[in-house]
N, C-alpha and C positions, 0 to 999 in steps of 0.2 A: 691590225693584229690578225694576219694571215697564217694560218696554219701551212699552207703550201701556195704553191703558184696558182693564182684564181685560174676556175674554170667560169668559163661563159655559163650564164644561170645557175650558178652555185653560189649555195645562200650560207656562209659558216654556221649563223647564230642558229639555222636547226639542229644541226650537230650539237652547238656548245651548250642548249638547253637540255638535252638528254643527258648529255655526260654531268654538266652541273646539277641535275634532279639525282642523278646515280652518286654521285660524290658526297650529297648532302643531303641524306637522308632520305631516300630513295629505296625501293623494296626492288632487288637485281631480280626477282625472281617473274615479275610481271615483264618482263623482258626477253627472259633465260631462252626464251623459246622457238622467239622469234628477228631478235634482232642479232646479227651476226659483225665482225669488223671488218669485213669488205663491202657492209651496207654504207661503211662511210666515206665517202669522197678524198677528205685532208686526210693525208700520212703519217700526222699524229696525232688526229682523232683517231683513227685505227690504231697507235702505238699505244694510247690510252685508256681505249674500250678494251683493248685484250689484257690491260693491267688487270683492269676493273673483274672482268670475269674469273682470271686466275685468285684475286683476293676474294672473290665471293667462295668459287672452287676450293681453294685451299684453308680459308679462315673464315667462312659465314660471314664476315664481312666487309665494307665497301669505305676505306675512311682515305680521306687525302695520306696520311703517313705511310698506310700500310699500300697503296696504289703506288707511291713513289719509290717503296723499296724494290717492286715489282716490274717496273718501266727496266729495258734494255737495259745494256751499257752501250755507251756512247748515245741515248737518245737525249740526256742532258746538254751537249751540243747543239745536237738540234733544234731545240726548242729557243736555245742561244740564237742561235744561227737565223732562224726561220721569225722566232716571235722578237727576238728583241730581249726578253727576260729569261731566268732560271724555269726548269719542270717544275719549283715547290711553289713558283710565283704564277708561272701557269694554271696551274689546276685550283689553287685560290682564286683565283679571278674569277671561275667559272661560276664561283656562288653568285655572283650578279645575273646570271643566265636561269637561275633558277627560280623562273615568276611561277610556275604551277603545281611545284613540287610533288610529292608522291603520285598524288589523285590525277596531274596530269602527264604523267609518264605514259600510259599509254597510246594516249595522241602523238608524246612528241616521239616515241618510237614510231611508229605508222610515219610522222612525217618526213623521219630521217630515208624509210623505205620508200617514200612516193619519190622524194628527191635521188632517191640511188636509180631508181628505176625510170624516172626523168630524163635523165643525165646519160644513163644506159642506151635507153632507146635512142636516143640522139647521135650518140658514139655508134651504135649496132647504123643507125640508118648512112652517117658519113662515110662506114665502111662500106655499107650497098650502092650508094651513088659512086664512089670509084669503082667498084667491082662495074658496075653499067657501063665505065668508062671504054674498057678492054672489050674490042670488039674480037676476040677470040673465047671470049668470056663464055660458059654454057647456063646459062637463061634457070636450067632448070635448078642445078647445081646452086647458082644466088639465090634464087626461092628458099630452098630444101634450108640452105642453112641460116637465112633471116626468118624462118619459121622456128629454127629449134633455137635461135638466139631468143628469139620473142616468146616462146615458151618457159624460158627459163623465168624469165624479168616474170611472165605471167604467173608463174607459182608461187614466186617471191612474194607476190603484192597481196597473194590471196590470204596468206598468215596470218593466223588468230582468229577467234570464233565469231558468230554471229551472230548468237543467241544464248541465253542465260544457261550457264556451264557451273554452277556452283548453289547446290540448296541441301536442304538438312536431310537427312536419312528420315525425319518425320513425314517432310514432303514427297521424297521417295516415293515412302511405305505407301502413303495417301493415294499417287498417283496408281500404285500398281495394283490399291486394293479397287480403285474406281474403274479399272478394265475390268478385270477380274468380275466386278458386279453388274458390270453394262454388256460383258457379253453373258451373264445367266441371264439378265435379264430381256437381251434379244433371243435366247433361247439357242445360238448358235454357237455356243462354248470358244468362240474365237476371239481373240485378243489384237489381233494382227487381220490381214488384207486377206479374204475366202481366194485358197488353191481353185477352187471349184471341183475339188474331188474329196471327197466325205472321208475316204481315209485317212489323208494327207494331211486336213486340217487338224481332225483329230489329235496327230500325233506330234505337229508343229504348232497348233492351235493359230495358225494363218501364215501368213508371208510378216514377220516382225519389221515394224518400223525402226529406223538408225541402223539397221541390222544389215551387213552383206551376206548374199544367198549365192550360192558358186552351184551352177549345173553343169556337173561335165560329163563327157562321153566322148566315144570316138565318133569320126563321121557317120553319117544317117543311122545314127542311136536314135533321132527324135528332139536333139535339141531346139532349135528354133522351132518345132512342132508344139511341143510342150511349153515352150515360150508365148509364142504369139495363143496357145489353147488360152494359158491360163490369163494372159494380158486380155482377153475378152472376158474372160469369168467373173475377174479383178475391176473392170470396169460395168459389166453387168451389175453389179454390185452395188456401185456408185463411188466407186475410189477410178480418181483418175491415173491414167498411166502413161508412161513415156517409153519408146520403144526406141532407140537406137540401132539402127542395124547397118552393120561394117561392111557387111554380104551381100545382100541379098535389098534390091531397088523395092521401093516402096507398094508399086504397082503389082510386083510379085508378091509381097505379104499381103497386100488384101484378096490379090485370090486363094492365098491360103485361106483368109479368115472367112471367106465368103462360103467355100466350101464347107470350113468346121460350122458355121451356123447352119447352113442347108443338112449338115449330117440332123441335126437334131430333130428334124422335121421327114427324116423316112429319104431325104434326098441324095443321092450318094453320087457326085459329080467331083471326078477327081479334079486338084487343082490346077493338072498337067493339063486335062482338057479346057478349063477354062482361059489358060495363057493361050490355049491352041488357037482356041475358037472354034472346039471338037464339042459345043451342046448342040442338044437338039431342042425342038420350040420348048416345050413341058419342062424341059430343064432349066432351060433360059427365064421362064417365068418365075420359078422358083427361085433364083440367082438372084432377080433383080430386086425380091420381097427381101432375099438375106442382106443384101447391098445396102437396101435401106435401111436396117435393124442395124448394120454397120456402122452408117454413118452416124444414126443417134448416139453410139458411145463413145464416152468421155479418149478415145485416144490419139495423140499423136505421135507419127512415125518421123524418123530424123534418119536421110538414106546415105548423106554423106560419106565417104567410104576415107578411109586415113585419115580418123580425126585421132589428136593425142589427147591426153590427160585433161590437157588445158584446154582444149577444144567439146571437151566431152563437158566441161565444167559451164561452159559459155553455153551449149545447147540445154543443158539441162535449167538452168538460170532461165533463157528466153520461152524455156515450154514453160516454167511456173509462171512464168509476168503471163505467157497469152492464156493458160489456164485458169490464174486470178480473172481476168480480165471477163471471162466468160463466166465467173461464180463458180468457179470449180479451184481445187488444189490438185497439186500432183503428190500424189502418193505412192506410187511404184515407178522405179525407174526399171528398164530392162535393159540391159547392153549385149549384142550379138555379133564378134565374141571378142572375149581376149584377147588371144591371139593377132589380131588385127588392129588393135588400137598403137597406133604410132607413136616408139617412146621418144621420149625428151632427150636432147642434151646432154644432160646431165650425167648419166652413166655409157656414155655411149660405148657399146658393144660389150658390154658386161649384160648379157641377158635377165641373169638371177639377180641383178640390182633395179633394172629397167623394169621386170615384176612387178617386184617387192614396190617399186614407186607405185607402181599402175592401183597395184590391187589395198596399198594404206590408201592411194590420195582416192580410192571407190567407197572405202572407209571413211575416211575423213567427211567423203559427202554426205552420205546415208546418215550420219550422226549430227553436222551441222543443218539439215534442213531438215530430218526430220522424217524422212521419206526411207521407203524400203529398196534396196539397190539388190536387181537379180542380175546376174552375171553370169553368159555362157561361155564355155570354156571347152578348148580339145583338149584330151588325152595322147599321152605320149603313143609310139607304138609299142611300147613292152607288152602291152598286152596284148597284143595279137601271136607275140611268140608264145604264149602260154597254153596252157589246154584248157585252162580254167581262165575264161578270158570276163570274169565279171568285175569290174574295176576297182582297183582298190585306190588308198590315200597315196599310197607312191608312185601313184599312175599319172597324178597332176603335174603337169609341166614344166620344167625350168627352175624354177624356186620353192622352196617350204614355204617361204611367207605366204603363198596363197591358203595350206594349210591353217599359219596362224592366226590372216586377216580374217578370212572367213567366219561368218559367225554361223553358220549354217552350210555342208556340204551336201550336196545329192549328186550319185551317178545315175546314168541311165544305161538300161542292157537290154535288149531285144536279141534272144537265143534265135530269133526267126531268121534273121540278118546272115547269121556265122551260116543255120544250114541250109538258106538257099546257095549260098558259095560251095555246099559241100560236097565233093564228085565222091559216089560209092557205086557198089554194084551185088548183086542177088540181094540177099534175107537182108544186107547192112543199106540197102539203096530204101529197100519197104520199112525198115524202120526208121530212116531219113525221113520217106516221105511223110509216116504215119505223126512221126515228134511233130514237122515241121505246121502238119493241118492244126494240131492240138495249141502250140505255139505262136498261131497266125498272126496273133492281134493282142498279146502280150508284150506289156513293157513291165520291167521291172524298174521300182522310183525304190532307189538303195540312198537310205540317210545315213550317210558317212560319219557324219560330225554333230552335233546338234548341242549346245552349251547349254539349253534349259529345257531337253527332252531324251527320249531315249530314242534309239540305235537301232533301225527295222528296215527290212526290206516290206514295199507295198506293191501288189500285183496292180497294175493299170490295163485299162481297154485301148488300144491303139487302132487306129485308122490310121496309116501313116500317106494311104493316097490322097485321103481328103483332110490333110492336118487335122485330125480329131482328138481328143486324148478323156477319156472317161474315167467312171469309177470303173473297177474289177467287179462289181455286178454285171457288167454285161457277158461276163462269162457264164453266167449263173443262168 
């Protein structure tokens, strides 16, 4: 009873358990989400799963009568042709396929997907081995495109939660009064992962767990400055963190961070001179105490540069196993930036689709682990034709959805940036210079967006030679 012409390791009866659970008393909607009909292999398990969807779509429900009014024209043929019996004698049979009914539908959907993606990869890899064949073939060109094959199959698989996604608004309330009382009672009003700067938490009450935080700015605004500041703050703390970075090699962020700890100690050794190997002894000693204060914290950096979605998924995964492993969890992810992460497949060359994927599937993580996802991000250049160049929400890149995934937006502005660029001359040169001394070491942290806070710009202390980023007391 073949539904189509066997494929090598294609097993029908996982197919015909699913559709048999769906036809007879099966809830379509623990499904709706994740199982599609090109997960199915046979050509009229797919002519029958898209019945099935349309009766659920159109009539709330899923009954052999109303599925068979829904099936093509001319797939009754088919089913002649192919099985040997009628569509109405078909999809009856299936109730024998139905040993687990409701409670196990969502297995046998997962195993309809491992089997699609099985069977996938196998097909994806007979096309790479002939592609190897053609000795005019370009090496790189096979890569690039069994990466974004195997991208795809890897998104597929990742479908569906991980962790308990359905409790009562009592547990809710429970859970949200029990932050709420644990941070008065650490006395830090924070609910969420310490900024490390007294303002910020204040007004965001921390870096929020499941929650994506978008930093954007144009180039040397201070992103990855404020990033790698606060990923040591964050870990000072005792929350650990994961730093992805698309940019900029690992060995170069720890001389950032070497620097931003030496600032705090009266030590002011820019991070240019540490790459140089421009210290001098007394400097050097000091480097090597921040080096070690370094290494005690909870961080791991990931320097890989062109990872996609699904690659960022797999690093992210492997820091929590080697963080478990050491009695620690990961609690902040940082990704540096956007812009650089390699899209999938899937929408290729639709930028504003390619986003929208990047920045739900950064969502999707931050929510099923648990953890708080910060994400740096460029600005377009509209804003530098402006005169008023401090960033707004239209200034983010390529798609809205970043507006709408985000659950937290911050720009960053440093006035100091635009007027060292700025050529003047007599009384307009001395008030150049005069703004610019006043300005030196000001960033401004503009909360664009914020779903459960208000709407503020905060004055910040900037070091930007030696990655520093402070409170705005230091003005004072």
């Amino acid at each position: 009873m073949n539904a189509q012409t066997p494929v090598t390791g294609y097993v029908q009866e996982i197919e015909q358990e699913v559709l048999g659970a769906l036809l007879f008393g099966g809830d379509f909607r623990k499904v709706a989400g994740r199982l599609r009909e090109d997960h199915f292999i046979a050509d009229l398990h797919r002519i029958v799963f898209t019945a099935i969807q349309s009766a659920f779509e159109q009539y709330g429900s899923v009954t052999v009568p109303i599925v068979l009014r829904l099936l093509p024209e001319g797939a009754s043929d088919g089913f002649m042709s192919k099985m040997g019996m009628s569509a109405s004698a078909y999809l009856a049979s299936l109730s024998s396929f139905n040993v687990l009914g409701n409670s196990g539908l969502d297995r046998s959907a997962k195993a309809v997907i491992a089997q699609w993606a099985r069977l996938k990869t196998g097909e994806y890899a007979a096309t790479l081995q002939a592609a190897t064949l053609d000795p005019n073939a370009d090496p790189a060109k096979i890569l690039q495109t069994a990466a974004a094959d195997l991208d795809v199959i890897a998104s597929e698989m990742r479908a569906g939660p991980r962790r308990k996604t359905r409790v009562s608004f009592s547990e809710a309330a429970g859970s949200a009064f029990a932050s709420a009382e644990d941070a008065r009672l650490r006395g830090s009003g924070l609910t969420g992962i310490t900024w490390g700067l007294t303002d910020v938490n204040g007004l965001t009450g921390g870096i929020q767990r499941r929650d994506l935080t978008l930093i954007g700015a144009r180039p040397s605004m201070g992103k990855t400055t404020i990033g790698l500041s606060t990923a040591i703050k964050a870990a000072r703390s005792g929350a650990g963190v994961g730093f992805i970075s698309l940019e900029m090699d690992a060995e170069k962020l720890a001389a950032r961070g070497i620097s931003d700890i030496a600032f705090d100690w009266n030590v002011k050794v820019p991070y240019a001179d540490i790459i140089r190997g421009k210290v001098d002894e007394a400097g050097l000693e000091a480097l090597r105490s921040a080096t070690r204060d370094l290494e005690k914290l909870p961080i791991m950096i990931e320097e890989q540069s062109g990872l996609s979605m699904a690659d960022i998924r797999v690093k992210a995964e492997a820091m929590m196993a080697d963080m478990e492993k050491r009695g620690q969890s990961l609690d902040v992810l940082m990704i540096d930036h956007l812009g650089l992460i390699r899209a999938s497949a899937r929408y290729s060359g639709n930028r504003v689709q390619e986003i929208s994927e990047m920045t739900a599937g950064l969502k999707s993580l931050a929510r099923e682990y648990g953890i708080a996802v910060v994400l740096l991000s460029q600005l377009n250049r509209a804003v530098e034709s402006r005169d008023n160049k401090v960033p707004q929400l239209s200034d983010l890149r390529d798609s809205g959805s970043i507006e709408q995934d985000a659950d937290t937006i911050i720009f960053l502005y440093r006035e100091a940036y635009y007027l060292e660029r700025e050529k003047a001359s007599g009384d307009k040169e001395t008030d150049r210079v005069v703004k610019l001394a006043e300005c030196q070491n000001k960033m401004d942290f503009v909360i664009a967006k914020q779903r459960n806070g208000p709407l503020k710009t905060i004055e910040l202390f900037a070091d930007m030679a030696c990655s520093a980023v402070r409170n705005g007391a230091k003005f004072q």
